[in-house]
N, CA and C atoms of all chains as a GROMACS GRO file, in nm:
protein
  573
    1UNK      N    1  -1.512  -1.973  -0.728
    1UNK     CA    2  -1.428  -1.855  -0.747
    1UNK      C    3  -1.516  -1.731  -0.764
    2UNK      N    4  -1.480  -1.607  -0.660
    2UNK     CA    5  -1.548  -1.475  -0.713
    2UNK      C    6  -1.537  -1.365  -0.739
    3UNK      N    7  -1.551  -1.260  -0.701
    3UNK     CA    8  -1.436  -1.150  -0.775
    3UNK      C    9  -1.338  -1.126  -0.646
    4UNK      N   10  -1.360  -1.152  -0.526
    4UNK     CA   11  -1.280  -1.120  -0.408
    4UNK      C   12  -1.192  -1.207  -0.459
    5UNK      N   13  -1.159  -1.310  -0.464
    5UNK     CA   14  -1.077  -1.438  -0.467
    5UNK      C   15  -0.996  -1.375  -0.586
    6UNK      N   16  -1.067  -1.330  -0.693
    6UNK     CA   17  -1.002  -1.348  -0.819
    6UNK      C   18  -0.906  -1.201  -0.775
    7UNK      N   19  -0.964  -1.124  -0.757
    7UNK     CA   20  -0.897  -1.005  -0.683
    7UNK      C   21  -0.794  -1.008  -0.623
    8UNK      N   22  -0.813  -1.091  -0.517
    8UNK     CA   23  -0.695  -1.152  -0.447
    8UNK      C   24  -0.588  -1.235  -0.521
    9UNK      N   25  -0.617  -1.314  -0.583
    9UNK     CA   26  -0.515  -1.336  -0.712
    9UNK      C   27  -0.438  -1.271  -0.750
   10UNK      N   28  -0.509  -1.184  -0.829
   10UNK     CA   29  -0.444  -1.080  -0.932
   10UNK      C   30  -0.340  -0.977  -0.819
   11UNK      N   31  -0.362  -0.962  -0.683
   11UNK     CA   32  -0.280  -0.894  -0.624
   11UNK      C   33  -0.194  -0.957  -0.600
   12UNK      N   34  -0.190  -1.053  -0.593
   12UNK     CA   35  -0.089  -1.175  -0.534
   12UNK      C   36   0.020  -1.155  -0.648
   13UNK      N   37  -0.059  -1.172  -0.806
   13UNK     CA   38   0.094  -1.180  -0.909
   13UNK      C   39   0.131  -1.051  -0.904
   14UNK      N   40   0.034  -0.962  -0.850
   14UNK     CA   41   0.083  -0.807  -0.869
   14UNK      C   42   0.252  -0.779  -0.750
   15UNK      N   43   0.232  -0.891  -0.670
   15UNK     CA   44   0.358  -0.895  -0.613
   15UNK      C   45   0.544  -0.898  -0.656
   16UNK      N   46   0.523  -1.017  -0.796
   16UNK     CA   47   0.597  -0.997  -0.883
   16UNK      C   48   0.732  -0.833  -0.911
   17UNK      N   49   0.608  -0.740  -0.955
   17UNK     CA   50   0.709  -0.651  -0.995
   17UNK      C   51   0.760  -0.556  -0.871
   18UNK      N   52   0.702  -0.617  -0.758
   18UNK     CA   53   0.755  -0.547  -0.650
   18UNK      C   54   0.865  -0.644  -0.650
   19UNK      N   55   0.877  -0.726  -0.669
   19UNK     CA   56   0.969  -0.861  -0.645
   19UNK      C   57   1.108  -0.755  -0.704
   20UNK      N   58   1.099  -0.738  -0.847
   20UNK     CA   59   1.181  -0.743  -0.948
   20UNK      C   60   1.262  -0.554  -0.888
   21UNK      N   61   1.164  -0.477  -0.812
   21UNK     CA   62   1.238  -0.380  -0.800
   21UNK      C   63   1.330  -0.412  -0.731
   22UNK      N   64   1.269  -0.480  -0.612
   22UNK     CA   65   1.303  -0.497  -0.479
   22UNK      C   66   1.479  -0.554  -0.519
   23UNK      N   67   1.470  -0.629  -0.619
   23UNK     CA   68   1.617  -0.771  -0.616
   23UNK      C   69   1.697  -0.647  -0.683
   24UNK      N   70   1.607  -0.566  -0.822
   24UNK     CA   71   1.732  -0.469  -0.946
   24UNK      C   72   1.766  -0.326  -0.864
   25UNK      N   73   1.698  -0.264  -0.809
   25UNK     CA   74   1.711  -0.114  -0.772
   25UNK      C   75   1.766  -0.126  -0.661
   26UNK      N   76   1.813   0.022  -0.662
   26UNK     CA   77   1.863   0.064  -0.527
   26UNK      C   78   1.828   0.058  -0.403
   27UNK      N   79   1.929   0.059  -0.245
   27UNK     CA   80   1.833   0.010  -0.160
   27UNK      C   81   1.706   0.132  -0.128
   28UNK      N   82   1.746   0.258  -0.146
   28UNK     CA   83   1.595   0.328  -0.068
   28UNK      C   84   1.487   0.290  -0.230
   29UNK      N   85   1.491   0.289  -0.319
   29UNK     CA   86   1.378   0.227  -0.424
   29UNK      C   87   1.328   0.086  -0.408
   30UNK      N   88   1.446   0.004  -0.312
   30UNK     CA   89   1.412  -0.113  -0.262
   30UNK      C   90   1.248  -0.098  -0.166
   31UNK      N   91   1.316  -0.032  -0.081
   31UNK     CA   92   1.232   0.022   0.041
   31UNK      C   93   1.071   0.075   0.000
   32UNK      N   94   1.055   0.161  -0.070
   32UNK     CA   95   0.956   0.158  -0.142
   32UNK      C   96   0.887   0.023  -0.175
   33UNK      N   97   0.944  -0.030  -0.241
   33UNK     CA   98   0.927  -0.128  -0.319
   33UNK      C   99   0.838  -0.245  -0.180
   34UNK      N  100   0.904  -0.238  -0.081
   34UNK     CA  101   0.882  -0.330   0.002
   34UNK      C  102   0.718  -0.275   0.078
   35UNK      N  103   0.733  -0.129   0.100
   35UNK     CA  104   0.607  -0.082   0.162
   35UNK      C  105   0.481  -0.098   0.042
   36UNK      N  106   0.527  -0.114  -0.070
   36UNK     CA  107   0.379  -0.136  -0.192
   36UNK      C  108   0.389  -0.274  -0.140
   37UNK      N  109   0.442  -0.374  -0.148
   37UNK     CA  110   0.419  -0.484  -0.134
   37UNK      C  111   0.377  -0.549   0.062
   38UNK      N  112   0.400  -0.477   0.125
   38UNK     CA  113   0.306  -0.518   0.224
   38UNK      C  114   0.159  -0.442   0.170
   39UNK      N  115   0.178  -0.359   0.149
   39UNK     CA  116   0.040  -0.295   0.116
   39UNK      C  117  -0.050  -0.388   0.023
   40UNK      N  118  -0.018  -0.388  -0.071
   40UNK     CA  119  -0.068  -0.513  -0.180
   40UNK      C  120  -0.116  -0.641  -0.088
   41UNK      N  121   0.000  -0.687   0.023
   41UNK     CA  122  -0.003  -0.803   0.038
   41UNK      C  123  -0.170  -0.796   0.193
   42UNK      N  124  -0.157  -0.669   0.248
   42UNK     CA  125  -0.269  -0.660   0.313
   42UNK      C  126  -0.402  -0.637   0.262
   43UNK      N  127  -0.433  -0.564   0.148
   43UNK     CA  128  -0.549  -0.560   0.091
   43UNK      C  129  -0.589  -0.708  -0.016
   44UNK      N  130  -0.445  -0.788  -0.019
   44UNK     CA  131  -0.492  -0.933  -0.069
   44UNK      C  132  -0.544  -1.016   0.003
   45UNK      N  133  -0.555  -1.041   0.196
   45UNK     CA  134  -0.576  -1.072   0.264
   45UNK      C  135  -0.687  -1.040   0.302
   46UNK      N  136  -0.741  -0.913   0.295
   46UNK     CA  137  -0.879  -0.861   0.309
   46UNK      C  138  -0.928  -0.932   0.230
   47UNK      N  139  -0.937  -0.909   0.098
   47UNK     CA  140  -0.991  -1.004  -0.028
   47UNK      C  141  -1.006  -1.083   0.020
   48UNK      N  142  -0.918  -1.198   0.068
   48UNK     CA  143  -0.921  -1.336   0.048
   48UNK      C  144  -1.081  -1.360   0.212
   49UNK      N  145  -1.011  -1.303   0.293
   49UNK     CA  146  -1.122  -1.294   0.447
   49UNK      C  147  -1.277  -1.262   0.388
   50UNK      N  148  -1.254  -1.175   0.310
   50UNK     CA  149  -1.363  -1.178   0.275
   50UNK      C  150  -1.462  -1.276   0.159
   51UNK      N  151  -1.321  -1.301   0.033
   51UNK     CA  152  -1.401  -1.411  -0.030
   51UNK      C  153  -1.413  -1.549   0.004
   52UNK      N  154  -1.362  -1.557   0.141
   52UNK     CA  155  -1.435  -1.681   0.235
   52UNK      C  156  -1.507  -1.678   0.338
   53UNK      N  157  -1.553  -1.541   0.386
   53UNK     CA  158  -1.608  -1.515   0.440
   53UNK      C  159  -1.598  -1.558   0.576
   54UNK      N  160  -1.527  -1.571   0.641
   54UNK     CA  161  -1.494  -1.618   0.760
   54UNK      C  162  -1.382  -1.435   0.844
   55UNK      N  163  -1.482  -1.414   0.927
   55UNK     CA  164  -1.446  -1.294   0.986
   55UNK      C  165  -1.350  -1.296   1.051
   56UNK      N  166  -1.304  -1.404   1.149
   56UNK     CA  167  -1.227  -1.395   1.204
   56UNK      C  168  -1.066  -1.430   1.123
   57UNK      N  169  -1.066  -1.436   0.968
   57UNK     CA  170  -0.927  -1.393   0.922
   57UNK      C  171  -0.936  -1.282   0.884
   58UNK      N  172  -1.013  -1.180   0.973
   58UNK     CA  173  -1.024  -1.023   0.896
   58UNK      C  174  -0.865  -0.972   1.024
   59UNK      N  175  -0.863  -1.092   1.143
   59UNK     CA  176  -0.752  -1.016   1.220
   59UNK      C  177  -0.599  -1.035   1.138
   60UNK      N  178  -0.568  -1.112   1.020
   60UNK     CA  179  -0.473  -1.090   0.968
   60UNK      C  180  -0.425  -0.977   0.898
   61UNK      N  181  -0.497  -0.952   0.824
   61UNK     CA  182  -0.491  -0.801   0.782
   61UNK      C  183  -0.483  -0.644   0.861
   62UNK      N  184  -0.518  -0.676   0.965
   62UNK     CA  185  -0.546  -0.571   1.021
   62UNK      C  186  -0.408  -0.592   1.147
   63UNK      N  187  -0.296  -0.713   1.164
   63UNK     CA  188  -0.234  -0.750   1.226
   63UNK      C  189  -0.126  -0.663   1.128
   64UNK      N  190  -0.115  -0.715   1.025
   64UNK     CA  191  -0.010  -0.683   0.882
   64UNK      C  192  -0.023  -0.493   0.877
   65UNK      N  193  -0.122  -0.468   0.888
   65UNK     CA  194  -0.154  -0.296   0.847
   65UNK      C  195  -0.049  -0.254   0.953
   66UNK      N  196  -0.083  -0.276   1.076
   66UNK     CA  197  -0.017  -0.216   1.140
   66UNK      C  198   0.127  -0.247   1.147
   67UNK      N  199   0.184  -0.378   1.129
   67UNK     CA  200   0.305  -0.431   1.107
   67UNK      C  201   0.387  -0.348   1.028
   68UNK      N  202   0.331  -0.283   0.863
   68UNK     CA  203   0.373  -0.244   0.789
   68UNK      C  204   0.464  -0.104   0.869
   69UNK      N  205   0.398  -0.065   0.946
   69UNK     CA  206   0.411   0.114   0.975
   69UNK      C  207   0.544   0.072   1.091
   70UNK      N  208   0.525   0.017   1.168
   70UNK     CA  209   0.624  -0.040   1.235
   70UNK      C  210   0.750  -0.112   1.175
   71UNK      N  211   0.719  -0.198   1.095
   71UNK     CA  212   0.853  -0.226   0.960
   71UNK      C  213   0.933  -0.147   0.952
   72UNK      N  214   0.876  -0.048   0.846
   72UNK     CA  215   0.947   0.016   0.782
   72UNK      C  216   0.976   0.122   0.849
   73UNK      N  217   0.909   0.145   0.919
   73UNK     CA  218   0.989   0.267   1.024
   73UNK      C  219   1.145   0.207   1.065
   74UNK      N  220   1.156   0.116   1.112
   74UNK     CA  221   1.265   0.039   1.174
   74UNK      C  222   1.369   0.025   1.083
   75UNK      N  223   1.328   0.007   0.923
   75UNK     CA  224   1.446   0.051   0.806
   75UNK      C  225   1.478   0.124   0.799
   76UNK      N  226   1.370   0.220   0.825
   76UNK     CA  227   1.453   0.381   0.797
   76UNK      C  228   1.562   0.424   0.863
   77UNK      N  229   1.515   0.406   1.021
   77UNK     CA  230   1.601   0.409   1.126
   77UNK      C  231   1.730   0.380   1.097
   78UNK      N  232   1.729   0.238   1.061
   78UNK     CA  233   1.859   0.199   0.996
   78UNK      C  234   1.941   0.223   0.887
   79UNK      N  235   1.811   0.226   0.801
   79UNK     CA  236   1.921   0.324   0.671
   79UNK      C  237   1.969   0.446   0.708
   80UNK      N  238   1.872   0.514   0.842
   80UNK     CA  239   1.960   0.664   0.819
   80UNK      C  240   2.098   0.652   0.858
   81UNK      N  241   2.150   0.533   0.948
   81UNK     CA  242   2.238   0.508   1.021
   81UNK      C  243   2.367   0.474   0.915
   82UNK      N  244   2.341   0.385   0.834
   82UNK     CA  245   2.395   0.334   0.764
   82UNK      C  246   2.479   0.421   0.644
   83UNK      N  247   2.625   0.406   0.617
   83UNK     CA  248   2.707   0.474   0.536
   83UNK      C  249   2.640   0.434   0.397
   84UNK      N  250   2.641   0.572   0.283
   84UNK     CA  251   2.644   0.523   0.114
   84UNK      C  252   2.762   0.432   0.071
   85UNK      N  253  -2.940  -0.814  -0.636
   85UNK     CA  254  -2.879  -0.768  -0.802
   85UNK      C  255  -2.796  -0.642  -0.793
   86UNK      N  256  -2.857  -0.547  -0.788
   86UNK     CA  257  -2.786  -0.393  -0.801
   86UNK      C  258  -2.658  -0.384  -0.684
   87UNK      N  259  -2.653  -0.468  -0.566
   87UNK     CA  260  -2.583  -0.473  -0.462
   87UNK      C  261  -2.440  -0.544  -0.480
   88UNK      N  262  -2.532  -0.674  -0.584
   88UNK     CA  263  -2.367  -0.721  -0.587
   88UNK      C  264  -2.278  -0.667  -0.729
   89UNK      N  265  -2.369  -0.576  -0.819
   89UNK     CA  266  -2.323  -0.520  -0.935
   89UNK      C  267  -2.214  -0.380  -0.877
   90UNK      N  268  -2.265  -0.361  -0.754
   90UNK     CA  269  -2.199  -0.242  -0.713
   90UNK      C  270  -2.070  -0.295  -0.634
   91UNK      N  271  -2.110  -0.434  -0.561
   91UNK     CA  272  -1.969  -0.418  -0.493
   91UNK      C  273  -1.847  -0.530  -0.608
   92UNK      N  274  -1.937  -0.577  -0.708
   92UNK     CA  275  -1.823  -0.591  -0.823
   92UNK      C  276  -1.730  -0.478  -0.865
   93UNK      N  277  -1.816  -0.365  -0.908
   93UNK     CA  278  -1.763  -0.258  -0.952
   93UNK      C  279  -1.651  -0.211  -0.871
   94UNK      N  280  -1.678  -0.195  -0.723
   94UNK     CA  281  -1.599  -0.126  -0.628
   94UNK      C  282  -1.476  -0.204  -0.588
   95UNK      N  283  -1.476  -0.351  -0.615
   95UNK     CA  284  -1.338  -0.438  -0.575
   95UNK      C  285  -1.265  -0.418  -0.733
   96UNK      N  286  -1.343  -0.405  -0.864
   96UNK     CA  287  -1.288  -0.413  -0.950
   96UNK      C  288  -1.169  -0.269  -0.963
   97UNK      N  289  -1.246  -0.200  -0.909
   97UNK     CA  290  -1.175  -0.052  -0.928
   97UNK      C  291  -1.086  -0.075  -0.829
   98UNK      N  292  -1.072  -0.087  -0.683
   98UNK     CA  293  -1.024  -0.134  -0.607
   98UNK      C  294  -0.869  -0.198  -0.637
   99UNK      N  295  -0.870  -0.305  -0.717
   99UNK     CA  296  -0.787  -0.412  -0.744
   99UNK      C  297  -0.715  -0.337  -0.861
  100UNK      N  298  -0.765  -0.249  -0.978
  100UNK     CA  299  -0.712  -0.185  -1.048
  100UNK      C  300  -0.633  -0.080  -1.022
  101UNK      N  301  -0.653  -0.037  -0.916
  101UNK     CA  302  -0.613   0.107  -0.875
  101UNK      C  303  -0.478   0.039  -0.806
  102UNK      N  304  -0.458  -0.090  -0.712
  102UNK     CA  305  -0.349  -0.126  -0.671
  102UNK      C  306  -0.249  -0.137  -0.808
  103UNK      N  307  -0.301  -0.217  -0.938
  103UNK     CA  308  -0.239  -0.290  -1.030
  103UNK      C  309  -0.131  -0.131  -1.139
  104UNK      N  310  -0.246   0.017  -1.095
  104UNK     CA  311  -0.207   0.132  -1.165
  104UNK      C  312  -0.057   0.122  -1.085
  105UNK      N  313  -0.069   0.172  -0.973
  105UNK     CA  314   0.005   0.183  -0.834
  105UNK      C  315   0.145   0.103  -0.878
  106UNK      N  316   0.130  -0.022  -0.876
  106UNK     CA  317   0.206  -0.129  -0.913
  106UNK      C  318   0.299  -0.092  -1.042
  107UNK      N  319   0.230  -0.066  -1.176
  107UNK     CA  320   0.270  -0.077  -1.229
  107UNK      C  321   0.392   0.084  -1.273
  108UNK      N  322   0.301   0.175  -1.205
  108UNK     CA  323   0.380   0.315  -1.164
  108UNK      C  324   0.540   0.335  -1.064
  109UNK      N  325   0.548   0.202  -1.011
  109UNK     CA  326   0.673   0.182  -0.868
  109UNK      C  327   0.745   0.115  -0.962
  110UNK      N  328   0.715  -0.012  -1.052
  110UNK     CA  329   0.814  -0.100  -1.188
  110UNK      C  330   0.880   0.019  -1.271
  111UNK      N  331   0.733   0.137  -1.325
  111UNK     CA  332   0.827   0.255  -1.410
  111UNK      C  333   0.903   0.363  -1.409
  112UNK      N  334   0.867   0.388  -1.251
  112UNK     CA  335   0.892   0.511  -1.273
  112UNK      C  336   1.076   0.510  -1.225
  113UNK      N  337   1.186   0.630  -1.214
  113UNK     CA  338   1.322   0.580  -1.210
  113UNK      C  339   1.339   0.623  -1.110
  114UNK      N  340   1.329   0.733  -1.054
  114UNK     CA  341   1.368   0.762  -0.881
  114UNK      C  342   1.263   0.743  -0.805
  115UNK      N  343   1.319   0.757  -0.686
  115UNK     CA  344   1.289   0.684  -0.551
  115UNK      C  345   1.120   0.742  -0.470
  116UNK      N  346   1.182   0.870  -0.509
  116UNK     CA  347   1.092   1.018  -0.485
  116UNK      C  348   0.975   0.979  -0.559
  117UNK      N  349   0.987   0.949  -0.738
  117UNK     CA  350   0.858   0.927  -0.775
  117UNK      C  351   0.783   0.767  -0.752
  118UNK      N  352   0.871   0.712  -0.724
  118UNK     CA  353   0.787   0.550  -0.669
  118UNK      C  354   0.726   0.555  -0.563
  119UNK      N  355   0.762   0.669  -0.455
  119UNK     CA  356   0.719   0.645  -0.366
  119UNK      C  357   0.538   0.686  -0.341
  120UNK      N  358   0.570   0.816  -0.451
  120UNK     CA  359   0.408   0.890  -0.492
  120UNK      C  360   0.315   0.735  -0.468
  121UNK      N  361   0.375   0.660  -0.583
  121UNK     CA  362   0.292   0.559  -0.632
  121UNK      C  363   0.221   0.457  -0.507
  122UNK      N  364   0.316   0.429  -0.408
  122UNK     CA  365   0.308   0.323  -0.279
  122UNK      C  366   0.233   0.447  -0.230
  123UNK      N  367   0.206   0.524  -0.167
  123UNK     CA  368   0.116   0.602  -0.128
  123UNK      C  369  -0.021   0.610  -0.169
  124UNK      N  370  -0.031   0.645  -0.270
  124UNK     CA  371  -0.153   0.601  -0.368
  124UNK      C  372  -0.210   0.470  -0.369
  125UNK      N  373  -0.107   0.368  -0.315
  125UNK     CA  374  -0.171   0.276  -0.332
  125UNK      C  375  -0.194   0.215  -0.214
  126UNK      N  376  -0.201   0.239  -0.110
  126UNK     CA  377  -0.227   0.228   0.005
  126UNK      C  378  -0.400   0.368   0.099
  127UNK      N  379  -0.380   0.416   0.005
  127UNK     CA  380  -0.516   0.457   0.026
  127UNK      C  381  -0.636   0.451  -0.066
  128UNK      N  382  -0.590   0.443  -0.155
  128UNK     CA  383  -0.750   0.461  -0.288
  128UNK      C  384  -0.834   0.292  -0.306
  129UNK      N  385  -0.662   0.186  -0.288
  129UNK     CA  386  -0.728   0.058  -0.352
  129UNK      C  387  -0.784   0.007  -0.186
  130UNK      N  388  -0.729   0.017  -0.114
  130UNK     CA  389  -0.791  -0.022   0.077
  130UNK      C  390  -0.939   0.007   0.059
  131UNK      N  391  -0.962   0.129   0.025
  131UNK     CA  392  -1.058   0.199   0.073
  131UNK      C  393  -1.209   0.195  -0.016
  132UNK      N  394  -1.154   0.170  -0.139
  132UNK     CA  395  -1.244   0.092  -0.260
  132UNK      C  396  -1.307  -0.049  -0.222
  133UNK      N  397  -1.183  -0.112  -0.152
  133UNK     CA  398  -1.215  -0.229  -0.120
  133UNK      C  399  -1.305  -0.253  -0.016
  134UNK      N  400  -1.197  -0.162   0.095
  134UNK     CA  401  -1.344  -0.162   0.226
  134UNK      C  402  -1.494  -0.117   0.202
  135UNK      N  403  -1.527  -0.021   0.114
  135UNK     CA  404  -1.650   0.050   0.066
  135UNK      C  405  -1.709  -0.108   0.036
  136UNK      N  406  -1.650  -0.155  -0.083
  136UNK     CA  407  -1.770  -0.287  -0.110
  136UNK      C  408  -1.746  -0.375  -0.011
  137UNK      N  409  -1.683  -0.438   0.126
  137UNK     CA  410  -1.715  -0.483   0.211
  137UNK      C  411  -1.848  -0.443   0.286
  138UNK      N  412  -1.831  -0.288   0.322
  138UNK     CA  413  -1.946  -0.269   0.320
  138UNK      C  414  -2.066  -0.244   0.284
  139UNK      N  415  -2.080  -0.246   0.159
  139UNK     CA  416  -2.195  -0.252   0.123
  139UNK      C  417  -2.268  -0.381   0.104
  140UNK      N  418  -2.143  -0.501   0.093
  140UNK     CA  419  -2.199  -0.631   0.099
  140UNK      C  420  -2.258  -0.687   0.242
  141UNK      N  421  -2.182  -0.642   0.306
  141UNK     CA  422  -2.211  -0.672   0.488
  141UNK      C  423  -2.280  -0.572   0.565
  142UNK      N  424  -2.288  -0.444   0.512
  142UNK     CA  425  -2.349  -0.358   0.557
  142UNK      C  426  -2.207  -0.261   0.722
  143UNK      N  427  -2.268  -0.124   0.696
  143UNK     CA  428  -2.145  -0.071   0.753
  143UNK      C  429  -2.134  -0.100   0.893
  144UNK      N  430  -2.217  -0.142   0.948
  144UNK     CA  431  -2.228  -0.222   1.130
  144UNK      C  432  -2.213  -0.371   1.147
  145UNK      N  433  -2.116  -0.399   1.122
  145UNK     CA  434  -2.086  -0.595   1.121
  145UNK      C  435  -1.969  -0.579   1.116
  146UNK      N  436  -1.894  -0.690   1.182
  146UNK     CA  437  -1.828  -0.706   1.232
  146UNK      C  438  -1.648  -0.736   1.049
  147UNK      N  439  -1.723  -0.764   1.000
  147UNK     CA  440  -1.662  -0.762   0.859
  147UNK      C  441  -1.617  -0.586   0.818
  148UNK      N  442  -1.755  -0.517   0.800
  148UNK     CA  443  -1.750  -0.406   0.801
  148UNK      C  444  -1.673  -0.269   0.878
  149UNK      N  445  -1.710  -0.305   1.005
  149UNK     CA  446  -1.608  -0.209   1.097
  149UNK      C  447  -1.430  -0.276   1.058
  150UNK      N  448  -1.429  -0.426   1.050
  150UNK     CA  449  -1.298  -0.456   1.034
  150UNK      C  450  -1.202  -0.374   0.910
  151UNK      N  451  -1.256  -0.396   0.814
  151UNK     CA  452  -1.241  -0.345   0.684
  151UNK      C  453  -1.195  -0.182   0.687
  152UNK      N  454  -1.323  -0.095   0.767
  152UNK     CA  455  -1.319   0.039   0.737
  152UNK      C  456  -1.137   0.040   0.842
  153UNK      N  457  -1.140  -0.071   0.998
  153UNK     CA  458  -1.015  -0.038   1.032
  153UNK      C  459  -0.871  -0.043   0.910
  154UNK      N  460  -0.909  -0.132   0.845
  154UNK     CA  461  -0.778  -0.133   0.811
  154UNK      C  462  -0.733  -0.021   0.698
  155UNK      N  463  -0.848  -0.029   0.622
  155UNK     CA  464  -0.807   0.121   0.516
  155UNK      C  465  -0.800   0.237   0.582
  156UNK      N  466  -0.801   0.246   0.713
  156UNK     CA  467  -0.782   0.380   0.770
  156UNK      C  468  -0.670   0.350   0.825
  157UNK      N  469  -0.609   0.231   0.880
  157UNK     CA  470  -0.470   0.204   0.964
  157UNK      C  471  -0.387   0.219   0.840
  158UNK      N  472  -0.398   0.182   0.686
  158UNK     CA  473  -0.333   0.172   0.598
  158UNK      C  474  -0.295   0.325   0.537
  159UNK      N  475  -0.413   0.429   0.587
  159UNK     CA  476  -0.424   0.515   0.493
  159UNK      C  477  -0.307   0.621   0.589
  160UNK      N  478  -0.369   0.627   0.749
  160UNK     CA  479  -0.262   0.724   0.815
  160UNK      C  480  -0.116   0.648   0.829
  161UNK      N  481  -0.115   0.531   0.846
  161UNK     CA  482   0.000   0.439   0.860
  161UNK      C  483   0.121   0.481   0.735
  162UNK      N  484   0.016   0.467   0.597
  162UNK     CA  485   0.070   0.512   0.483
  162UNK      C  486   0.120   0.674   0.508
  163UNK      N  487   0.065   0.740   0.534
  163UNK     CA  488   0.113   0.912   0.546
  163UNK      C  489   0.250   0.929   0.634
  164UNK      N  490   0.233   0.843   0.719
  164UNK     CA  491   0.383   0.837   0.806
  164UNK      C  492   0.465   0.801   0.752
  165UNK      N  493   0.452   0.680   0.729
  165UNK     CA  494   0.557   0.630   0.656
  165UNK      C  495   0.639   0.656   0.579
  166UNK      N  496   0.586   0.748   0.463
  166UNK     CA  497   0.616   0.828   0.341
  166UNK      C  498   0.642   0.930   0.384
  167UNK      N  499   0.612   1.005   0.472
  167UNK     CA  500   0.751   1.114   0.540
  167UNK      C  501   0.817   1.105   0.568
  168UNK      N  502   0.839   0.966   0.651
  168UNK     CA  503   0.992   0.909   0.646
  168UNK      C  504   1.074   0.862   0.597
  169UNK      N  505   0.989   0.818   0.518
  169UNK     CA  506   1.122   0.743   0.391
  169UNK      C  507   1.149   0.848   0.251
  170UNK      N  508   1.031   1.014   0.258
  170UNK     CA  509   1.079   1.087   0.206
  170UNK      C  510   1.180   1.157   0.250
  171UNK      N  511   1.213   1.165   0.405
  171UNK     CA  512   1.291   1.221   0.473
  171UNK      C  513   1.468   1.179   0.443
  172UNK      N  514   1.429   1.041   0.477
  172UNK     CA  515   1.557   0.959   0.419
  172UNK      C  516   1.602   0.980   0.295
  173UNK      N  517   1.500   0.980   0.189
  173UNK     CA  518   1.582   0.976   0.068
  173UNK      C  519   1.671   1.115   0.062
  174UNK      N  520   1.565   1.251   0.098
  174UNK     CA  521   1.613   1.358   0.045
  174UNK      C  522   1.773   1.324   0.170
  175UNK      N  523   1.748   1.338   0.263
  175UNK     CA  524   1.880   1.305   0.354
  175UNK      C  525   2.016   1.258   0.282
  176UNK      N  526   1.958   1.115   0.203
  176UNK     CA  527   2.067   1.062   0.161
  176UNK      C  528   2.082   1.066   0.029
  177UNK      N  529   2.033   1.173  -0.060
  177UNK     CA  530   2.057   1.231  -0.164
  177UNK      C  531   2.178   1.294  -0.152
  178UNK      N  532   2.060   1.427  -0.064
  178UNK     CA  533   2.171   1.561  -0.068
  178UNK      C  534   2.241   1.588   0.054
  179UNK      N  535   2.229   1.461   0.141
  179UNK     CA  536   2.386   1.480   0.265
  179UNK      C  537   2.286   1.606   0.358
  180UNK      N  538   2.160   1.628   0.310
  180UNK     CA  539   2.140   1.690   0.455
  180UNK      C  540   1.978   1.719   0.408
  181UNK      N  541   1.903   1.835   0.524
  181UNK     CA  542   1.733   1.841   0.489
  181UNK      C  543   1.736   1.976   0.386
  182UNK      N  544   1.811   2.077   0.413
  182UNK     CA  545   1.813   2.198   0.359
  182UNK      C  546   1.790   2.193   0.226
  183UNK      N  547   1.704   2.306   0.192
  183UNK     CA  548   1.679   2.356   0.020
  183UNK      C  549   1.815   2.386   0.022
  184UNK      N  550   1.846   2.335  -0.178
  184UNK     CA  551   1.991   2.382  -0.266
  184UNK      C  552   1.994   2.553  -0.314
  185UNK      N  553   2.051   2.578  -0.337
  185UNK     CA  554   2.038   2.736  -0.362
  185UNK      C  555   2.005   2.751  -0.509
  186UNK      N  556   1.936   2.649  -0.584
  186UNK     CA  557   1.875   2.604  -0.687
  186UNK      C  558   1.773   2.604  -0.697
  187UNK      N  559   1.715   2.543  -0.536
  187UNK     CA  560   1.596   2.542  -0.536
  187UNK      C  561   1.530   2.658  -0.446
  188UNK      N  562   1.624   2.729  -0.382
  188UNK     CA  563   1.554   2.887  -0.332
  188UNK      C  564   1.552   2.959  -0.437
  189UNK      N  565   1.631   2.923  -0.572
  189UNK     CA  566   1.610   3.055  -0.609
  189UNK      C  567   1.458   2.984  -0.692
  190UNK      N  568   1.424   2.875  -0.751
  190UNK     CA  569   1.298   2.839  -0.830
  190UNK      C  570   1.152   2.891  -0.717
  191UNK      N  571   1.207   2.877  -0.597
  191UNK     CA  572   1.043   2.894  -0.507
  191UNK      C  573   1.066   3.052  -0.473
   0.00000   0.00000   0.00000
């Protein structure tokens, strides 16, 4: 175990209170909620690529980064659509 | 020695700066100020992180260039994003983009 790994850990439970907005709050605080947690969930993946050192899972992260921007664009889209 | 003391330091800050982030989106009550927080946290903790990638791998390796991509895909990726979903909120606040005549008269 090293500090990448442990790093990666600790982001992992850091997922949790994205969890808890995501299920109690509203949907655009949802939404938020969801872009910290890809975010979280891509710099936990870096961590992890790196605290095993194997380069070629550096393309997960960098698959997810861009995923994120594309995501949530596509919610928005839809929430703007969508009646209160 | 001094190399891996530094890129301890830099994942530690790194990993903290997500956990600030984190714990700022759980407190804070509107939408507007959580979102500050996911912003913030998509550029300071990436980019902490990528720094001690590279300094462990050095900034020309294949680890290294990977790394600097993603805290930079994260960081402009992040800036978009958050205009749009600032766009939305104010939208579906106040039923449209326009300043309130509340807020012309404060600016």
């Amino acid at each position: 175990m090293n500090v990448w790994l442990i790093g990666a850990t600790v982001l992992l439970a850091a997922l949790l209170p994205c969890g808890v907005v995501l299920l109690r709050e509203p949907i655009l605080d949802a939404l938020v909620a969801l872009e910290l947690a890809t975010t979280l969930a891509t710099v936990a993946l870096l961590l992890l690529a790196e605290g095993y050192h194997r380069s070629s899972y550096f393309a997960v992260p960098i698959v997810l980064a861009f995923l994120n921007v594309v995501g949530v664009l596509i919610f928005v889209r839809f929430l703007a659509d969508r009646r209160l | 020695m001094t190399r891996d003391l530094i890129v301890d330091v830099l994942v530690t800050g790194g990993v903290a700066a997500e956990l600030v982030c984190c714990l700022g989106v759980l407190a804070m009550r509107s939408a507007i100020d959580r979102l500050h927080y996911a912003g913030a946290a998509a550029t300071l903790g990436p980019a902490l992180v990528a720094a001690a990638v590279c300094v462990r791998e050095g900034l020309v390796s294949s680890q290294g260039l990977n790394s600097l991509l993603i805290a930079v895909l994260l960081a402009f990726g992040s800036a978009a994003v958050a205009g749009a979903t600032a766009r939305l909120i104010r939208f579906r606040q106040q039923r449209g983009l326009e300043s309130t005549p509340a807020e012309r008269e404060r600016a």
